[in-house]
Backbone as a ProteinNet text record, in pm:
[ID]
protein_1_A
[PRIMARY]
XXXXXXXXXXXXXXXXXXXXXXXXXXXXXXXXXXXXXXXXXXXXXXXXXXXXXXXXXXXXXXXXXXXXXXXXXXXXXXXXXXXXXXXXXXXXXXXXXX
[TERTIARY]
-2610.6	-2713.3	-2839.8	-2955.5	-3085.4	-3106.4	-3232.3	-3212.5	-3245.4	-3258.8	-3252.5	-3393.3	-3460.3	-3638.5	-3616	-3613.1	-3628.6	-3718.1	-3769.2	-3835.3	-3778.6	-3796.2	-3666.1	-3800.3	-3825.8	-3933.9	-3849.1	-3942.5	-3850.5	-3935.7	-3939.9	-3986.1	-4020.7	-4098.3	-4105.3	-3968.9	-3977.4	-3876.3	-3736.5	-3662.1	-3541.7	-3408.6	-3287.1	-3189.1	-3109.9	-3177.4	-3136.6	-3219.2	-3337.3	-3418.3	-3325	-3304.6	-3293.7	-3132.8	-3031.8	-2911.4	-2920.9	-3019.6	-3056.9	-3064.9	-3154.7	-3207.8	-3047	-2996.2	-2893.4	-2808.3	-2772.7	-2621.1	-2703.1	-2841.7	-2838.6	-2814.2	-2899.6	-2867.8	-2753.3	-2636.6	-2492	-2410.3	-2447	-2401.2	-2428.8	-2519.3	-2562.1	-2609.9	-2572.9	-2664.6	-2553.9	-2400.5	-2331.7	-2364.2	-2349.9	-2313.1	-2406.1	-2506.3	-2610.9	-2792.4	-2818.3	-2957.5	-3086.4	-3150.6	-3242.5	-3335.3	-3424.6	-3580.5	-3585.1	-3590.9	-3589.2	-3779.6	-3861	-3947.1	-3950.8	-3960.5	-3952.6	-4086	-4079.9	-4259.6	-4220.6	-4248	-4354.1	-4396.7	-4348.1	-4451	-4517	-4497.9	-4585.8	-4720.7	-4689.4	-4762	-4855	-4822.4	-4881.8	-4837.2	-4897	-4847	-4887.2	-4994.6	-5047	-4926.1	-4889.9	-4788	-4682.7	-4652.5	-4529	-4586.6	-4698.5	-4755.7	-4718.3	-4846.8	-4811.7	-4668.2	-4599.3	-4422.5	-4341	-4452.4	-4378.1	-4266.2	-4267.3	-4163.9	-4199.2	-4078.5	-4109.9	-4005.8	-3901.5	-3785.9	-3788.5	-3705.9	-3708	-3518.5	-3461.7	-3492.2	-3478.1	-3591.8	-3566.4	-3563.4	-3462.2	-3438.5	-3470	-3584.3	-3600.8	-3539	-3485	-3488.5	-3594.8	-3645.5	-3754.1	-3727.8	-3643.1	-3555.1	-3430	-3378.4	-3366.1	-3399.4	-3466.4	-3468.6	-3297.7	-3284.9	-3398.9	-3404.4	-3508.3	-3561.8	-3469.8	-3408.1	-3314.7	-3387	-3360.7	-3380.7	-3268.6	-3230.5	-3125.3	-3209.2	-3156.5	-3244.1	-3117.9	-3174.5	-3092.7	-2970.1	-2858.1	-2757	-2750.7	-2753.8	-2710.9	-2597.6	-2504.4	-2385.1	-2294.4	-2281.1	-2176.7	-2157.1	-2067.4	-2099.4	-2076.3	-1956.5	-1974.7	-2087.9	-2128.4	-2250.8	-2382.1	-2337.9	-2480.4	-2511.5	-2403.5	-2323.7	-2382.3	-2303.3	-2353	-2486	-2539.4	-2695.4	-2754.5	-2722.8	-2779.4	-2729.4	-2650.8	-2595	-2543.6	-2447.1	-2395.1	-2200.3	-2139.5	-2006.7	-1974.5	-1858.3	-1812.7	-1694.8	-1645.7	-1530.5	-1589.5	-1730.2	-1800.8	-1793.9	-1826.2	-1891.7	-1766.6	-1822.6	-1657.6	-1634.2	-1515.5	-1452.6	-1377.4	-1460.3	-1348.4	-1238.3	-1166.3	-1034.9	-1082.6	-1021.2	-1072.3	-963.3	-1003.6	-927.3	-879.8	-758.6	-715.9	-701.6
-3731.8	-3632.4	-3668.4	-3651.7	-3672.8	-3547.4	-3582.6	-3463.7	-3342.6	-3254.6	-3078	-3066.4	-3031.3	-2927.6	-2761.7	-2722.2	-2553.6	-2528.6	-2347.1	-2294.4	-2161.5	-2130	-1998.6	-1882.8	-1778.3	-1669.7	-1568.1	-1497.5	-1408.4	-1298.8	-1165.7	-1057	-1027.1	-1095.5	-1148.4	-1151.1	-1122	-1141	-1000.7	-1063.8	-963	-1011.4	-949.4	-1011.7	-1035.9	-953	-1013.5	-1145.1	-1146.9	-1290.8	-1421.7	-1377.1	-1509.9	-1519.3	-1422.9	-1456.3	-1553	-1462.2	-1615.4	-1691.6	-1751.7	-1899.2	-1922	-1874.5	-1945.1	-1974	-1884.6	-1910.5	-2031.3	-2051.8	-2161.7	-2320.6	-2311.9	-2414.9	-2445	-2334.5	-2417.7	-2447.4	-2399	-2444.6	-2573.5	-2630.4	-2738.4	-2901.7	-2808.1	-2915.9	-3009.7	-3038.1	-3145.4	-3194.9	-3134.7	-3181.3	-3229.3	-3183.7	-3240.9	-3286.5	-3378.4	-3419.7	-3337.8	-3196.3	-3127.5	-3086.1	-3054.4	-3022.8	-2844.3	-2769.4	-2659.8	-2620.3	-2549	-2481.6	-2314	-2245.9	-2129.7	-2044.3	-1969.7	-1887.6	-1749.1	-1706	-1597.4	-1494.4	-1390.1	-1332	-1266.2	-1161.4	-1109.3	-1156.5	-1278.6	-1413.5	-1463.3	-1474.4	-1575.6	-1506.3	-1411.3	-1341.9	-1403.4	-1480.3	-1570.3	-1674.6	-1755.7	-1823.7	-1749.1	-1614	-1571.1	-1527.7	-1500	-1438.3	-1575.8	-1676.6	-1831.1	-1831.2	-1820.9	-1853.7	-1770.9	-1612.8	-1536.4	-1445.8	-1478.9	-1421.5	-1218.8	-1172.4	-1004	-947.7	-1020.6	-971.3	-1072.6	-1029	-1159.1	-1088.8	-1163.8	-1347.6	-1369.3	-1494	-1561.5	-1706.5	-1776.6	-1943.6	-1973.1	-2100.4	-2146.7	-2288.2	-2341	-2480.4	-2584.1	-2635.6	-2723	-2869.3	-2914.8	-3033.2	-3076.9	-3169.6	-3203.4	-3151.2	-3176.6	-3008.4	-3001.2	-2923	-2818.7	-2692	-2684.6	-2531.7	-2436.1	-2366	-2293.2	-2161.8	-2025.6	-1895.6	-1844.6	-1835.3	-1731.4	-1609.6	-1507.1	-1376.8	-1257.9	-1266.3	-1179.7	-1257.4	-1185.6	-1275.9	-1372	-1425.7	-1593.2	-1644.2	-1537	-1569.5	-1577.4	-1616	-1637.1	-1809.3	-1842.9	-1941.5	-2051.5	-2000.5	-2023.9	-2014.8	-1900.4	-1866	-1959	-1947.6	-2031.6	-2173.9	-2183.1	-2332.5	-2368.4	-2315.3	-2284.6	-2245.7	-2171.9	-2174.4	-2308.9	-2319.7	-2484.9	-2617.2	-2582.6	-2693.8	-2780.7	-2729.9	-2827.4	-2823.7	-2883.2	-2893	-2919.1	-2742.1	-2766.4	-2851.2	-2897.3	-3012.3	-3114.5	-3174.2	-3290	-3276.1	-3217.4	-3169.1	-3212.7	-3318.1	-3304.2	-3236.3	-3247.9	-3144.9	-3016.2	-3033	-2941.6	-2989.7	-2838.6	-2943.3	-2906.3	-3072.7	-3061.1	-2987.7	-3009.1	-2879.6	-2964.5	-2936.8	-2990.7	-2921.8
828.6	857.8	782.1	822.6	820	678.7	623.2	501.2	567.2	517.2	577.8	500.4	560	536.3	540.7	486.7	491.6	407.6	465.9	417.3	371.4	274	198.4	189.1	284.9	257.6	205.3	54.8	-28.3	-66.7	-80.9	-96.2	-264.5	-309.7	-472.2	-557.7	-644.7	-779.6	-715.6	-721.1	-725.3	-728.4	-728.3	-739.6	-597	-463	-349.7	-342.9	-386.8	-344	-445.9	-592.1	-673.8	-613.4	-554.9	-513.5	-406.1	-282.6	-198	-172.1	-310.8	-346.3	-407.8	-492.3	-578.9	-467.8	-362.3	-278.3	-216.7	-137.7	-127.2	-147.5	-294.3	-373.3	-379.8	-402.9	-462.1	-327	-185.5	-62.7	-54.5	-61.6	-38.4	-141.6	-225.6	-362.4	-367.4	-370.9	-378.5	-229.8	-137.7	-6.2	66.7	72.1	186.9	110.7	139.3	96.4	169.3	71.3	135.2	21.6	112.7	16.9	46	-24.3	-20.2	-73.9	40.3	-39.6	-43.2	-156.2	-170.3	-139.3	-63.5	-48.4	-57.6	-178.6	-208.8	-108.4	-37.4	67.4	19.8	-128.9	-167.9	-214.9	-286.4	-323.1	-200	-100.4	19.4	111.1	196.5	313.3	434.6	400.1	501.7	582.7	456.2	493.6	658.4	546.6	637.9	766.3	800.4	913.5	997.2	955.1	1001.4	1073.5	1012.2	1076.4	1139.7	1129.5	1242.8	1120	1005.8	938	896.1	962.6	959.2	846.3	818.1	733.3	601.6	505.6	381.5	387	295.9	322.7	410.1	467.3	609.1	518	630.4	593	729.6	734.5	783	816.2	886.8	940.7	1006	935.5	956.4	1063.1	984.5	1001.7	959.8	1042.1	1141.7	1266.3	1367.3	1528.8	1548	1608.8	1655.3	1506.5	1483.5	1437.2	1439.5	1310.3	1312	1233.4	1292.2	1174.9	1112.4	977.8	957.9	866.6	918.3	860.7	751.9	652.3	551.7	486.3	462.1	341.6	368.6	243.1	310.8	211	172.7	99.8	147.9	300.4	439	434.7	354.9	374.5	510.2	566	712.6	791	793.7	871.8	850.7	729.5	710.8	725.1	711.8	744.8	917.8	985.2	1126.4	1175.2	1118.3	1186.7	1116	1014.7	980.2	1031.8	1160.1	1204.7	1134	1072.5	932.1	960.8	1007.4	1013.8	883.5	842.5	761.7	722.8	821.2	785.9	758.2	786.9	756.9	559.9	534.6	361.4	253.4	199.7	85.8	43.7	3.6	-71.4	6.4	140.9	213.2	289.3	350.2	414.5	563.9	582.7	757.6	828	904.1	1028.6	1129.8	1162	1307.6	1447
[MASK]
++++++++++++++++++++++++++++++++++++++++++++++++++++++++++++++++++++++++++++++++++++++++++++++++++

């Protein structure tokens, strides 16, 4: 897999936003090569207008295409797995499935 581009939009400082960011990070930080940028909506509302973003957290999928939204928890790790087009039997450390 190609590295992963996202965009993580977060409703300033809180502990649904820094859980967000954290469940992200530890989904992915052994397993897949990605650039995570974090935006601020209170900070930069511009940004979020730009992207259409109405809810926080929104994760964006940048890259690889196609363009993916996931909107709210992102401590599913299946789920999240799946809107990021990410097969979890691909990822070490898990067990594959027959």
């Amino acid at each position: 897999m190609s590295k992963l581009i996202m965009k993580l939009f977060i409703a300033g400082r809180s502990p649904r936003s820094d859980s967000a960011v954290e469940n992200l990070q530890q989904m992915l930080a052994d397993n897949v090569d990605f650039e995570l940028t974090v935006i601020d909506v209170l900070a930069d509302p511009q940004l979020a207008e730009d992207d259409f973003v109405l809810a926080t957290p929104t994760l964006i999928k940048v890259a690889p295409a196609p363009s993916r939204r996931i909107i709210g928890d992102l401590s599913d790790r299946k789920s999240l797995l799946r809107g990021l087009d990410i097969r979890e039997s691909s990822l070490p450390g898990d067990p594959k499935t027959t």
